[in-house]
N, C-alpha and C positions, 0 to 999 in steps of 0.2 A: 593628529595627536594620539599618542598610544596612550590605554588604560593601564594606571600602576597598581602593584598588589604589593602586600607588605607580606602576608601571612606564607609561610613556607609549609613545608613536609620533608621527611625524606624521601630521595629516590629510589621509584621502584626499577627494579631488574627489567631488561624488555623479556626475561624468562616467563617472570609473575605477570609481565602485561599479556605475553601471549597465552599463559594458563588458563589467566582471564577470562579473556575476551573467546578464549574456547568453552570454556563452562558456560560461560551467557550465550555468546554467539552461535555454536553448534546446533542446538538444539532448535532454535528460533531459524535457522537456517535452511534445517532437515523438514521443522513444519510447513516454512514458509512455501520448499521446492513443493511439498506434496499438495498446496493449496494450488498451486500454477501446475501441476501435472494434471489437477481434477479438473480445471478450468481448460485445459489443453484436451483432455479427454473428451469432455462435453462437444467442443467443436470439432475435434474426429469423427465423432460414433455418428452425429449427426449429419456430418458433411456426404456420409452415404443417401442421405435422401436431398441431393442438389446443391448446389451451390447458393443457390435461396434461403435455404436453410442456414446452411453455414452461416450466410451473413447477417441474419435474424437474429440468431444469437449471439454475434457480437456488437451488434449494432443494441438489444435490448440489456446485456448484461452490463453495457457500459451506462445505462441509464442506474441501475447499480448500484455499479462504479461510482459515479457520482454522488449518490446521496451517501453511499459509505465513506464517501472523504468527511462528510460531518461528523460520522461516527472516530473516523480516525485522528480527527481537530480535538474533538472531546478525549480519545483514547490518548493519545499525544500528548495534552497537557495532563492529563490523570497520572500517566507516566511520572513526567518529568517532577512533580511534584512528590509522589508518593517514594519516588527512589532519593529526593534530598530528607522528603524527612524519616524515610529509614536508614537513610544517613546520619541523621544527628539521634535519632533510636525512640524517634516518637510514632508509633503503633497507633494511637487512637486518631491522631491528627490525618494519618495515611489511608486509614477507612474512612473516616468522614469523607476526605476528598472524594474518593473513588463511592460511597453512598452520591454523593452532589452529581458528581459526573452520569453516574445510572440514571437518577431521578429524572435531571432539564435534558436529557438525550432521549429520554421516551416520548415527553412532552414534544420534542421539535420532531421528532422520524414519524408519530402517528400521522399527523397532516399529511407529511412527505410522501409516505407509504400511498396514503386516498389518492393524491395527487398522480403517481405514477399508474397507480394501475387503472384509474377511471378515465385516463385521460391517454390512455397507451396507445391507442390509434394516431394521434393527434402529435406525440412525443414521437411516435417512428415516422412519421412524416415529412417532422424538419432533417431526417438524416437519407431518407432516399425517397425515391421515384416509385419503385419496384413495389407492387399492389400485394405482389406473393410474399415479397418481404417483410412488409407493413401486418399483413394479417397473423403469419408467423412469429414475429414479435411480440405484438399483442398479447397474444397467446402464452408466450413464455413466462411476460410480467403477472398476465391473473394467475397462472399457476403458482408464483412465487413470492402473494402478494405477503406474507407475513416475514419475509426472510431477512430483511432490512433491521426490524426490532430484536428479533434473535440475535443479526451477528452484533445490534449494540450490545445487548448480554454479554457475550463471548469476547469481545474486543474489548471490553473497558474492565472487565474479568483476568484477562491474559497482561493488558499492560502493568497493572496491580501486580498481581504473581509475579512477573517479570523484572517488574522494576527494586522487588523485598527479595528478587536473586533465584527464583523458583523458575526456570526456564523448561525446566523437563515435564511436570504437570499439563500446562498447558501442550508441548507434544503429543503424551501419551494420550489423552481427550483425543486432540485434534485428527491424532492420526486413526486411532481406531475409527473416526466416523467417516474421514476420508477414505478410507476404504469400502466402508459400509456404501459411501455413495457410488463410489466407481461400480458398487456391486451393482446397486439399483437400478445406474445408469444404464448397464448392459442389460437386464430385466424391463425395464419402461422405456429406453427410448425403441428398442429393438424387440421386444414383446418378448413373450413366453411367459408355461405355465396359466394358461387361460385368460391371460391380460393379453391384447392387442398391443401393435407398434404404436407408442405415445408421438417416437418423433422427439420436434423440441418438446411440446409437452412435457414429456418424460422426464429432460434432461431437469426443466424448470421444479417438477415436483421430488425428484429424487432430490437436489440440493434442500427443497423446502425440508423434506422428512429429515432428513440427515441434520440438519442445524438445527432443528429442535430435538433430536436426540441428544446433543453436541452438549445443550443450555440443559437438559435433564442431566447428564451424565457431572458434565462441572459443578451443578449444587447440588447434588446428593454425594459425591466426590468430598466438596469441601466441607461439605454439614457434618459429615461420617468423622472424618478427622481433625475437628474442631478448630480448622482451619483460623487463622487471626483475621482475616476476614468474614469470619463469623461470630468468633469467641471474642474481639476488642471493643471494649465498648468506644459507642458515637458519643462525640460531643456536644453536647446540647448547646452550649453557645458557637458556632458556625460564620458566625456574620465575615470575620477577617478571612476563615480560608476558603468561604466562597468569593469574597470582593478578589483574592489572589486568583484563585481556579479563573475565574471568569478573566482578570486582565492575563492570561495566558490561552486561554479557551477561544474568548473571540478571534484574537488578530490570527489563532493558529488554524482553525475551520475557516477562516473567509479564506487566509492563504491555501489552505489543502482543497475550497469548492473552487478557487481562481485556474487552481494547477488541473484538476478535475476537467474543468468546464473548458478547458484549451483543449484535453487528451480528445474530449467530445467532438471540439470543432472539428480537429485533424480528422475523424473518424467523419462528421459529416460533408466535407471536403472529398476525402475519397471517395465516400459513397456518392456523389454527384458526378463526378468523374467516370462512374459505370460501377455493376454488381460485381466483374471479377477484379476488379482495384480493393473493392470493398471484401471483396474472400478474403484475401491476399494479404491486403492489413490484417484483417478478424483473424487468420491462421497466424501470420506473426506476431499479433501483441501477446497470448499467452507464453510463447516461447520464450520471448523477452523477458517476460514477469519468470519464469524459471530461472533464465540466467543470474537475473536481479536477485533472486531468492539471498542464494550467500551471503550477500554485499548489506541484505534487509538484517539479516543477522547480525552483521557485523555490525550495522548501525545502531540497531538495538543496545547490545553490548558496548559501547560506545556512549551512548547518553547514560547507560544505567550507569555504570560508573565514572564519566564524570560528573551524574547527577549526585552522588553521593560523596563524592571528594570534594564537588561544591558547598553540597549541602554542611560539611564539616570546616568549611570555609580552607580547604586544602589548596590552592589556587594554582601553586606551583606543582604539584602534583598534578593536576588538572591539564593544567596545559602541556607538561607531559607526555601524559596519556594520549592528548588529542594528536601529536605531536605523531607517537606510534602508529594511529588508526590511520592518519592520512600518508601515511610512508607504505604501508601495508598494503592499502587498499589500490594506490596507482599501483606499488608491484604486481600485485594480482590479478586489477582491470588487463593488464596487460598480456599477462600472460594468457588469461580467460582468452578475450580477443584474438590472440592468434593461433589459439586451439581451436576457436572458431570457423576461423577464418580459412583455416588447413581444411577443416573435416563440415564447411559448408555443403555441399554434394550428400553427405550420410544425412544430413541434419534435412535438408529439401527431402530427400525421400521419404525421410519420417515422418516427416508432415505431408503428407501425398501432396508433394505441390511440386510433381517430376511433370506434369501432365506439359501438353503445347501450349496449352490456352496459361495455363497459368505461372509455368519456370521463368520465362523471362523477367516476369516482375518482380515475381518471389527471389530467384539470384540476386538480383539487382540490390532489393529491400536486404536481402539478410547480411552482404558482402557490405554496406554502409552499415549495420547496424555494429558491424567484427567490428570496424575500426573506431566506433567512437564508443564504442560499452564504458571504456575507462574512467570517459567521462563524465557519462551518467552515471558512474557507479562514486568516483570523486565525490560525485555531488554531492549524491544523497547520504553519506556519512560525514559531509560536512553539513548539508541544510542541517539533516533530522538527527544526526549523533551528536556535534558540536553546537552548533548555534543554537538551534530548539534547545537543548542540554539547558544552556545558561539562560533561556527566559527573552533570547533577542528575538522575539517573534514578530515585530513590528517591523522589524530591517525585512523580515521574512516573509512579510506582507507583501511589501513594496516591491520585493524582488520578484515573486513572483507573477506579481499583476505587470507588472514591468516586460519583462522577461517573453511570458504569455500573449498577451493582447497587445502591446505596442512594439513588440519584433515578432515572434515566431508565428502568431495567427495569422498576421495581416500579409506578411510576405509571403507563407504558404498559401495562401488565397490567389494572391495575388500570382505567382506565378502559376498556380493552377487554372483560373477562369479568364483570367485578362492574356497573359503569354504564352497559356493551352501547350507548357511543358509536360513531355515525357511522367508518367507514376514515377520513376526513378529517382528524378532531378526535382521534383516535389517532396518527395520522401526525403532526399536530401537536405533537401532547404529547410523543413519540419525541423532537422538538429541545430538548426541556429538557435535554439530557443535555451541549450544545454549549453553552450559555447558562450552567450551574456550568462547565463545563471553562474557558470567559473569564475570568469572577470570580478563578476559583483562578489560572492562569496567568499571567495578566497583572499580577497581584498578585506573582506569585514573581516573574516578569522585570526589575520595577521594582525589586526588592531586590536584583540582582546576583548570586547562590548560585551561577548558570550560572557562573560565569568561572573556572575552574581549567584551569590546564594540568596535563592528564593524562599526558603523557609520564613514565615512569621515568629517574631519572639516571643510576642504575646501567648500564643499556642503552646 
């Protein structure tokens, strides 16, 4: 049974949707690439000192990775909220959220934080064998041990701006420090200037310096210019839109630690498999996350404004809109993909992974990756643009625990340690996991269940 809407709008031009979705989109796109250029960077500079290395840092950064999917559960529903009710043009109701979101997100990351770095021997263990590996991870997390609470700052900060239509702000932060760390990164991990080679060290503390530059630079930024995230007053009575924040908060952090805690297993699955399986992924996931960049954009702009054509209870407008991002987004997967696909060879070289020991797998991995980007890229502006948008976070739960640990973990296991496949045809079977996520997805998006305006009236 399909959900009915009564409430109309007119329709927008697909000119004003593509204006749009360039104004939000672009910006968020341009950030997004230079966050996976600095994370690609990191495991360049360092891969000069072995392949040990290499895989230390991606084996520790995805520990991370992970606890930042809490931060992104929280950022996520902060979003989705604050862009419906700067929809309906209520200001104080859109900072209280995003005060609430800051607050129980410091509270849950400080534990998290002790936990990864006291326990960092013990967390690279469950992912390899490798004793040089193990100790150079370690190593990265104490150096990085405050970096977690920073980028909650910065991430529940960005989706706020983001979702009141400010998408260049958060860039021009972003990018200036991003560069500040690439600078670091060539000064600490490879020394000079009377500083010794850090190594990972290096890479681990120049990201720390840098995000806490990141978190000074945005609140002196928005205090300077009386920013509405500063100048709006908080509401003192709270109670309804944190009961809402939370019934979108939860289901959307367990689903982003479910998806999280799969990317992890994949990652300890290869590492058991051998350390140059585990290079090889660790060199390809950042590249990935580049490609992904655009598409992160595009998602972004995509919830922000149907969060706000929800928010004004615009419904046919909305579905519209969703109507253009997922027409857009396969045209482009596609194309992306086969520029890939062509100029795979430039792209191996780029990432020194021409060598003997390593091109076989690396062709292999990046020539599957060409052909199903589409798909992941589908997805994710329909999970995190459409669905999240209207509040179905519970279907988005399901799908992902789904999806993750009852197909794609247990089959990639499986053919990895029981039928002791090829890295290639494991790496392949890993995409099944993208292939159920369509089925189920696309199937809820066609029913409509996304379309609630979540704003409280009472507020």
């Amino acid at each position: 049974m399909f959900k009915k809407y009564l409430k109309t709008s007119h329709k927008a031009t697909p000119e004003l949707k593509l204006s749009k979705m360039m104004k939000l989109g672009f910006p968020v796109a341009i950030q997004s690439a230079l966050v996976a250029i600095l994370s690609l960077a990191d495991v360049l500079m360092v891969s000069d000192f072995g392949k040990e290395a290499t895989a230390s840092v991606g084996i520790a950064s995805k520990w991370h990775f992970v606890a930042t999917m809490i931060i992104a559960g929280m950022a996520s529903a902060n979003g989705v909220l604050v862009a419906q009710y700067w929809g309906k043009g209520n200001r104080s109701a859109a900072k209280t959220i995003t005060m609430l979101a800051m607050k129980s997100g410091a509270k849950i990351l400080v534990p998290v934080t002790l936990i990864i770095t006291l326990f960092s021997s013990y967390l690279m263990l469950m992912q390899t064998n490798d004793v040089t590996v193990i100790e150079l991870g370690s190593t990265y997390l104490w150096y990085s041990f405050p970096l977690l609470i920073l980028t909650h700052f910065i991430m529940i900060s960005e989706s706020a701006l983001r979702s009141s239509g400010d998408t260049i702000t958060p860039l021009c932060l972003g990018s200036i420090t991003i560069f500040i760390n690439i600078g670091l990164n060539f000064w600490l991990i490879k020394g000079g200037f009377g500083i010794p080679a850090m190594g990972v060290a290096g890479a681990a503390l120049a990201t720390t310096i840098s995000r806490l530059l990141q978190v000074t630079l945005m609140f002196a930024f928005l205090y300077r210019r009386k920013h509405w995230l500063f100048s709006t007053t908080v509401l003192i009575k709270s109670d309804l839109l944190w009961a809402s924040y939370k019934k979108i908060a939860v289901p959307t952090t367990i689903s982003a630690l479910f998806w999280a805690a799969g990317v992890l297993a994949y990652q300890m699955i290869f590492g058991h498999i051998g350390t140059t399986e585990l290079a090889v992924f660790s060199m390809i996931g950042p590249f990935e996350s580049l490609c992904y960049s655009l598409f992160f954009g595009i998602s972004v702009a995509c919830s922000v404004l149907l969060g706000q054509s929800l928010g004004r209870n615009e419904f046919t407008d909305a579905y519209r809109i969703s109507q253009f991002f997922v027409k857009t987004v396969l045209t482009l997967g596609l194309c992306i993909g086969l520029m890939l696909l062509f100029g795979r060879e430039t792209i191996l070289e780029w990432l020194n992974l021409t060598s003997e020991e390593f091109y076989p797998l690396a062709s292999s991995a990046l020539t599957v990756l060409c052909c199903v980007i589409w798909l992941r890229m589908l997805n994710s502006v329909i999970i995190n643009g459409i669905l999240r948008a209207g509040g179905d976070n519970q279907f988005c739960l399901r799908m992902d625990f789904f999806s993750a640990w009852i197909i794609g973990v247990p089959v990639t296991a499986f053919a990895a340690f029981v039928l002791e496949w090829d890295f290639q045809y494991v790496y392949m079977l890993m995409l099944t996991e993208d292939s159920v996520k369509f089925i189920l997805c696309f199937h809820r998006y066609l029913k409509r269940y996304w379309m609630n305006n979540l704003t409280v009236a009472e507020v």
